[in-house]
LOGU-321438 format. One record per residue (C-alpha): residue in one letter; chain; z, y, x negated. Coordinates in nm, 4 decimals, m for minus. Layout:
<rokols>
(rokol A A (Z Y X));
...
</rokols>
This chain:
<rokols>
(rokol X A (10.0974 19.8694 m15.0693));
(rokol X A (10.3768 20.0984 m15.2299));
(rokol X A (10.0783 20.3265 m15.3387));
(rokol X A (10.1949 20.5900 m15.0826));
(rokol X A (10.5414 20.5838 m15.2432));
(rokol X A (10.3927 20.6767 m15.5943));
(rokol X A (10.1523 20.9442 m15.4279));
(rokol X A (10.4393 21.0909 m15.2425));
(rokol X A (10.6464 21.1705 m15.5128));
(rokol X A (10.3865 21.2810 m15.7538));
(rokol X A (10.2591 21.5384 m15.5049));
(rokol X A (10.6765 21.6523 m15.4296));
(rokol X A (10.7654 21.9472 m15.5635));
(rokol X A (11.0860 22.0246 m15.4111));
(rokol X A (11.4418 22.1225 m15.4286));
(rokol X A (11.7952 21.9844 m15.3697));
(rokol X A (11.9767 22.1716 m15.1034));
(rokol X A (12.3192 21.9499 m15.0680));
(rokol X A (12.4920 21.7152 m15.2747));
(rokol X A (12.7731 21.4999 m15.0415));
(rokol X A (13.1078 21.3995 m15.0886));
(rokol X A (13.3402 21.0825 m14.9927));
(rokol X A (13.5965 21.3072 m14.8178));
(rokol X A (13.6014 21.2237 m14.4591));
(rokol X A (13.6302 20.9046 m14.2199));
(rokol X A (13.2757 20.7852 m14.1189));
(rokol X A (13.1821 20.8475 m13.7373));
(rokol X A (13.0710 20.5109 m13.5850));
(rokol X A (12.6978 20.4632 m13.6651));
(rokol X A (12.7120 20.6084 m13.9894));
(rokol X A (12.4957 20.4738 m14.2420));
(rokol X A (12.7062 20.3690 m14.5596));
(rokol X A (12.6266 20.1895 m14.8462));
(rokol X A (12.7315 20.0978 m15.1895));
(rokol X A (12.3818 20.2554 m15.3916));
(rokol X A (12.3499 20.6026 m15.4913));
(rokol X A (12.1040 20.7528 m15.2320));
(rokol X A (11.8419 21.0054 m15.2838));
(rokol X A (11.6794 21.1551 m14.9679));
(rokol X A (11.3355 21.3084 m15.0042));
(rokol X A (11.1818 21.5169 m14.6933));
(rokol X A (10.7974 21.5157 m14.7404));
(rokol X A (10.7063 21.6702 m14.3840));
(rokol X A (10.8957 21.7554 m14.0659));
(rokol X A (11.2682 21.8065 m14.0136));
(rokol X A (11.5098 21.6011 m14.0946));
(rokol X A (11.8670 21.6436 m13.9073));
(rokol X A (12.1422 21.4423 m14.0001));
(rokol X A (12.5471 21.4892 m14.0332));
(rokol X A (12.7113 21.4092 m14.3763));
(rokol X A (13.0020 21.3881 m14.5511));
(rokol X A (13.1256 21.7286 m14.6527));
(rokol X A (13.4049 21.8594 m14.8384));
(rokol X A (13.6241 21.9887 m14.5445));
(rokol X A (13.4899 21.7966 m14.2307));
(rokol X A (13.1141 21.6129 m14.0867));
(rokol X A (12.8474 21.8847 m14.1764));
(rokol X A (12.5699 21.8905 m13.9718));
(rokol X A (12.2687 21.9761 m14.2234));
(rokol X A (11.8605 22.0090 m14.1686));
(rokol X A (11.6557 21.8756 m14.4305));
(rokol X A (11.2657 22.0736 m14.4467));
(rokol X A (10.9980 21.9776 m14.6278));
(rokol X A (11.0469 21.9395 m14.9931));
(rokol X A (11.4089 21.9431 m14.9808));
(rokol X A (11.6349 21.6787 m15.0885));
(rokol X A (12.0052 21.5270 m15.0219));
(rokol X A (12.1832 21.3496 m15.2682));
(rokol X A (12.4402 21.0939 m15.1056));
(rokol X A (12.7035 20.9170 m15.3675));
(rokol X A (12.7356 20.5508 m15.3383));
(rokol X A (12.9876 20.4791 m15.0201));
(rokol X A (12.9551 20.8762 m14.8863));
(rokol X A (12.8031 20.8568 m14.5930));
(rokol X A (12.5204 20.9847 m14.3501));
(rokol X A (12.4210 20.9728 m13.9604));
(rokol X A (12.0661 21.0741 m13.8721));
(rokol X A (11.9817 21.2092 m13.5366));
(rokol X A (11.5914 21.1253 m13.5548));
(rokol X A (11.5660 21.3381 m13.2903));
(rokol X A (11.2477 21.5230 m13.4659));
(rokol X A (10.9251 21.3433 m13.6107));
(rokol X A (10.9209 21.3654 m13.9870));
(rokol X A (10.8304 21.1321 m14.3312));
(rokol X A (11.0423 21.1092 m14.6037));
(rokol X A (11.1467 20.9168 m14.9114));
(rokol X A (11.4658 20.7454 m14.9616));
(rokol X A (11.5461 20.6458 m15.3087));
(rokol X A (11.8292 20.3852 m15.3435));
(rokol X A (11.9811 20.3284 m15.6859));
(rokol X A (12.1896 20.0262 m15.7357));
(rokol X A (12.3330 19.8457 m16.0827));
(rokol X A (12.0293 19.6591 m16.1666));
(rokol X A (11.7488 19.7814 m15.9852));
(rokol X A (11.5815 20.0979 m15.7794));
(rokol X A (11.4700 20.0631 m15.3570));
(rokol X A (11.1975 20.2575 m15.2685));
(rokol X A (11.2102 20.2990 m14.8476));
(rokol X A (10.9028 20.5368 m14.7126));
(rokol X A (10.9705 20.6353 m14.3682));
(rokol X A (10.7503 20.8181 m14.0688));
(rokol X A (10.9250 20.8419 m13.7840));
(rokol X A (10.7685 21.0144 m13.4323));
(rokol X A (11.0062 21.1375 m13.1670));
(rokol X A (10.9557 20.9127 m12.8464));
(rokol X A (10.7499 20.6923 m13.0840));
(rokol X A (11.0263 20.5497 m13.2997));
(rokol X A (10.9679 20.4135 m13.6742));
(rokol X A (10.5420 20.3613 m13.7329));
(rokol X A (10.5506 20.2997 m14.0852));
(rokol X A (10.7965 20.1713 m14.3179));
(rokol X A (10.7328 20.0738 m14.6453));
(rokol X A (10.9591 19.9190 m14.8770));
(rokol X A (10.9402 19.8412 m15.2467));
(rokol X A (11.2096 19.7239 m15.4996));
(rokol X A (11.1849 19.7545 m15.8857));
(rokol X A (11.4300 19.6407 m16.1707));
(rokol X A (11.6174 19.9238 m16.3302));
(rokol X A (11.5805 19.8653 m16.7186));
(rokol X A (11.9106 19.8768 m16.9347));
(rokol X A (11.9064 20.2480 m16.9738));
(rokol X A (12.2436 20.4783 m17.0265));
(rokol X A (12.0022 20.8066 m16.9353));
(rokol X A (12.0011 20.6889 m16.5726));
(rokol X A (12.3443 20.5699 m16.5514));
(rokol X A (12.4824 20.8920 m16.6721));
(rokol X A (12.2701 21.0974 m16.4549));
(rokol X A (12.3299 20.9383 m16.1491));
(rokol X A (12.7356 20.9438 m16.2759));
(rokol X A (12.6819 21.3612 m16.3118));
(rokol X A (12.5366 21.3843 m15.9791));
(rokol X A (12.8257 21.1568 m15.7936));
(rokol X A (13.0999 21.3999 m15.9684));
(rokol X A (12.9221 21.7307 m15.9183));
(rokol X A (13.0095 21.7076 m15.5660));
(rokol X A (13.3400 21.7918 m15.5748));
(rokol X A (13.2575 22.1064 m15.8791));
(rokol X A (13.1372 22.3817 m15.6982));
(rokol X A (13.0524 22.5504 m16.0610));
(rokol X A (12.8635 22.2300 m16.1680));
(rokol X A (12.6652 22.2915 m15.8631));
(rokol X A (12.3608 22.4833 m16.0283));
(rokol X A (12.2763 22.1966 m16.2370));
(rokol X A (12.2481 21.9710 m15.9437));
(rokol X A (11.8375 22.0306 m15.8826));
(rokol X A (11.8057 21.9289 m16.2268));
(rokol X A (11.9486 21.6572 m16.2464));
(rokol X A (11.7980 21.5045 m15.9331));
(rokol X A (11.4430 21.6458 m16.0660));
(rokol X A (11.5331 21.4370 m16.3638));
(rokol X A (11.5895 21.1166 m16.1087));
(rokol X A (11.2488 21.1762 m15.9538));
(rokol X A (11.0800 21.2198 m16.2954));
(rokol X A (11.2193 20.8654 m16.3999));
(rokol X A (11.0984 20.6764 m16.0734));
(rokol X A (10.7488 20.8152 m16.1066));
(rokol X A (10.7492 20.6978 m16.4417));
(rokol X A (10.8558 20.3358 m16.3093));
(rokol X A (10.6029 20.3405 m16.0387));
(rokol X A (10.2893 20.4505 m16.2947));
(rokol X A (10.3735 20.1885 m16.5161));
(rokol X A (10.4374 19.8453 m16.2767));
(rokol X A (10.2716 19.6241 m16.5906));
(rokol X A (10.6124 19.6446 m16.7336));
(rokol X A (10.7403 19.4479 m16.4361));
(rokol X A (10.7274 19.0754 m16.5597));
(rokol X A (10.8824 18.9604 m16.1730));
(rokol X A (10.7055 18.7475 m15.9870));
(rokol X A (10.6109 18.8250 m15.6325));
(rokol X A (10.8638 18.5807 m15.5102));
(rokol X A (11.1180 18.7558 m15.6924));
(rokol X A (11.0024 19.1155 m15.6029));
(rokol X A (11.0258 18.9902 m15.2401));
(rokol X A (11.3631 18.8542 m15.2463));
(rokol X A (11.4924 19.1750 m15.4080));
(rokol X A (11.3373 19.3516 m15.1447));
(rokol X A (11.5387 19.1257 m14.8811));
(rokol X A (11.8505 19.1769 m15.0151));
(rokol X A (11.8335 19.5466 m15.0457));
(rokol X A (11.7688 19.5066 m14.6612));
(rokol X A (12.0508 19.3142 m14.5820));
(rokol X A (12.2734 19.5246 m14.7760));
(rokol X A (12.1421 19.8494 m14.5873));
(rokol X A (12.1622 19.6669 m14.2430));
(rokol X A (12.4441 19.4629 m14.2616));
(rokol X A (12.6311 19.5960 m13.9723));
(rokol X A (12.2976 19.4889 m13.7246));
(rokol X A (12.2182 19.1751 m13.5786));
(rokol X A (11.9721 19.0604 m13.9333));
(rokol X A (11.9211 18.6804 m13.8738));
(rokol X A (11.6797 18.4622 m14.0582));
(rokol X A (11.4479 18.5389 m13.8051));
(rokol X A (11.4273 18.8868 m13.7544));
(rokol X A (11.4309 18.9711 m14.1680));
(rokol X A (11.1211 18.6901 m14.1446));
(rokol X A (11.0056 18.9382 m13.8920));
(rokol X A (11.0167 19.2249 m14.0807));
(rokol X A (10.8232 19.0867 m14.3736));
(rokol X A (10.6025 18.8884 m14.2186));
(rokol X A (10.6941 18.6016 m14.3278));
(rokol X A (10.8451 18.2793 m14.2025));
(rokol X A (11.2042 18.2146 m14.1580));
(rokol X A (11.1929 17.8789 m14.3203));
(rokol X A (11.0048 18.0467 m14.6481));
(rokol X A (11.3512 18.3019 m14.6367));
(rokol X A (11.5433 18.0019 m14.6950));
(rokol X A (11.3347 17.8884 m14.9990));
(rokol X A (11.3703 18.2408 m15.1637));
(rokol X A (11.6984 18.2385 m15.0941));
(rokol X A (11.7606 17.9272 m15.2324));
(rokol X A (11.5332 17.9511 m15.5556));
(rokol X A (11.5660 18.3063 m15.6209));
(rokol X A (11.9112 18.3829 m15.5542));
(rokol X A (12.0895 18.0417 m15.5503));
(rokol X A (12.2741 18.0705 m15.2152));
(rokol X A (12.1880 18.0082 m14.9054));
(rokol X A (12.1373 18.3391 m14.7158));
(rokol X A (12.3773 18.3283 m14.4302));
(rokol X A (12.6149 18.2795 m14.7143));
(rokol X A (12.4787 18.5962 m14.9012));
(rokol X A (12.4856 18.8375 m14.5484));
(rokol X A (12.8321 18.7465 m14.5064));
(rokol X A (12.9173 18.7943 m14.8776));
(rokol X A (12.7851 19.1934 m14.8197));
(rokol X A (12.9867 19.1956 m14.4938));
(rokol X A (13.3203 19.1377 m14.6273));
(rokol X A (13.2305 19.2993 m14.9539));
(rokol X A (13.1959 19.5932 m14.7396));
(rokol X A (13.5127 19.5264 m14.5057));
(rokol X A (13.7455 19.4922 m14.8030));
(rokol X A (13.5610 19.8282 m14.8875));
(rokol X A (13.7351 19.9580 m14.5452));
(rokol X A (14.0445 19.7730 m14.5770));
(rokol X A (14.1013 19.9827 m14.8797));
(rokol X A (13.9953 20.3139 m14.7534));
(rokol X A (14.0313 20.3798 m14.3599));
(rokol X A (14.2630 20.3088 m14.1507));
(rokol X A (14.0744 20.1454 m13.8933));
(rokol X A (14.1873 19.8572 m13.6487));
(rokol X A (14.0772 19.5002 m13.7613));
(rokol X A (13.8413 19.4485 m13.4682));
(rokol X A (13.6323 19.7681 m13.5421));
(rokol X A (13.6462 19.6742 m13.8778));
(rokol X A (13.4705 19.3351 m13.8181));
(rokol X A (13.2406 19.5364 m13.5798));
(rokol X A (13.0716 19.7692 m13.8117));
(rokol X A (13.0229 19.4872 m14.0358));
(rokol X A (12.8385 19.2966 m13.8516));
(rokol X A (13.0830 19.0540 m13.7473));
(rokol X A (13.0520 18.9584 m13.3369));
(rokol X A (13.3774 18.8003 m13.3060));
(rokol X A (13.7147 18.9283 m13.4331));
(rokol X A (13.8363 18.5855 m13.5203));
(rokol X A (13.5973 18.4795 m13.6872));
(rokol X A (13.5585 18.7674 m13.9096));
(rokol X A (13.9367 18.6759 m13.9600));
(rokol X A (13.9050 18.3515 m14.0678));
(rokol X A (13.6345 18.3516 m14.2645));
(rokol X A (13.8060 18.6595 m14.4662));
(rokol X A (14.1007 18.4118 m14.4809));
(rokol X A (13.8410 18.1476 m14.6693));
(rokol X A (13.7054 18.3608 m14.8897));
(rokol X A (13.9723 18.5914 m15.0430));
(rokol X A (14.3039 18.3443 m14.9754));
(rokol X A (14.4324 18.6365 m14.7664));
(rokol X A (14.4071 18.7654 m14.4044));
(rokol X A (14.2473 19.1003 m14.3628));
(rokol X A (14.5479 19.2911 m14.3149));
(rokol X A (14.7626 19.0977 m14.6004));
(rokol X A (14.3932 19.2298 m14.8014));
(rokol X A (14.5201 19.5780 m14.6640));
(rokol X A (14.8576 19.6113 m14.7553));
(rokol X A (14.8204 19.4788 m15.1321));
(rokol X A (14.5279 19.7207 m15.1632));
(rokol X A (14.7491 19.9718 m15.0692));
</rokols>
């Protein structure tokens, strides 16, 4: 099925036109996450505001350009104009493939998603780690296309050669899961609607959560949530309640005490040691 990933980036032959930064307070329905990101614009036009280096920068993606978004920069997306593209996530361990088509007054008609471990590789690591700091080095800048030409070079070469992969499909598919949940934290993702979205039931959810990963997975959707609100703690000076908000939490309290459970400390005792 990810066949349209691996013929979409053999036929791109594009260019990176901005690299972001971590400079700026993310406006509410920002999309933020802890993977280096990779944006890809196959066809179409691609609006979206970012985290620049003296305020939110509106920017328009066209086709074969490229963004390159650090791990914990942010980006909003108007999808106010139809348009496919590729985003690339890179986290510790493995890479997320996302291929997107979106058509104004349609909404989202195809997604496809596909997850791959990231073998033990320094080459990656390091440039991934160039990218991240070129975006403050305005004179590093005209190494940036290379570098994220590189990037694309080493996920076709993981696509081409999936007999490498010795995962099974359970695995693959609870890999793919979390990678959801850890994009889409901040939305209402119960068992049920992730068993929607890959067609599968939410009792078999439970199983690969429990075989695969080892923990139940309302346990593992609140482990990204406060992962990401000690994130915030640390970094913005939000109120507590908006904090619980955009991650996911419902209810103030309980965001509260379940912080308290976890960590031994209340959200803003968290805060003020961090600080």
């Amino acid at each position: 099925m990810y066949h349209i990933i691996t013929e979409s980036l053999n036929t791109f032959n594009g260019q990176l036109i901005h690299l972001c930064t971590s400079e700026n307070t993310p406006p509410e329905g920002a999309y933020q996450v802890n993977f280096n990101r990779l944006e890809i614009l196959l066809d179409g036009d691609y609006d979206l505001i970012v985290d620049g280096k003296y305020d939110h920068q509106p920017i328009t993606l066209k086709p074969n350009e490229m963004i390159y978004i650090p791990a914990n920069s942010w980006s909003k997306p108007t999808w106010d104009k139809s348009c496919r593209m590729i985003s690339i996530l890179f986290g510790r361990s493995q890479v997320g493939f996302s291929y997107i088509e979106y058509v104004k007054g349609e909404g989202f008609v195809e997604v496809v998603k596909h997850s791959m471990p990231l073998p033990s590789s320094m080459s990656c690591e390091l440039v991934i780690n160039a990218l991240s700091c070129i975006g403050d080095d305005k004179k590093a800048e005209v190494m940036a296309n290379s570098l994220a030409q590189a990037l694309i070079l080493y996920c076709r070469a993981l696509l081409t050669a999936p007999q490498q992969e010795k995962t099974s499909r359970s695995e693959r598919l609870y890999r793919n899961i979390c990678i959801y949940v850890q994009e889409n934290f901040h939305k209402d993702i119960t068992r049920i609607t992730v068993a929607d979205r890959f067609g599968i039931s939410s009792a078999h959810v439970s199983r690969l959560f429990n075989q695969e990963g080892s923990v139940k997975y309302a346990d593992y959707v609140t482990y990204v949530r406060l992962d990401r609100a000690k994130f915030m703690l640390k970094t913005y000076s939000f109120k507590i309640d908006e904090i619980a908000r955009r991650c996911g939490f419902k209810d103030t309290n309980y965001f509260c005490r379940v912080f308290k459970q976890k960590t031994g400390k209340t959200p803003s005792e968290y805060r003020l040691n961090a600080a």
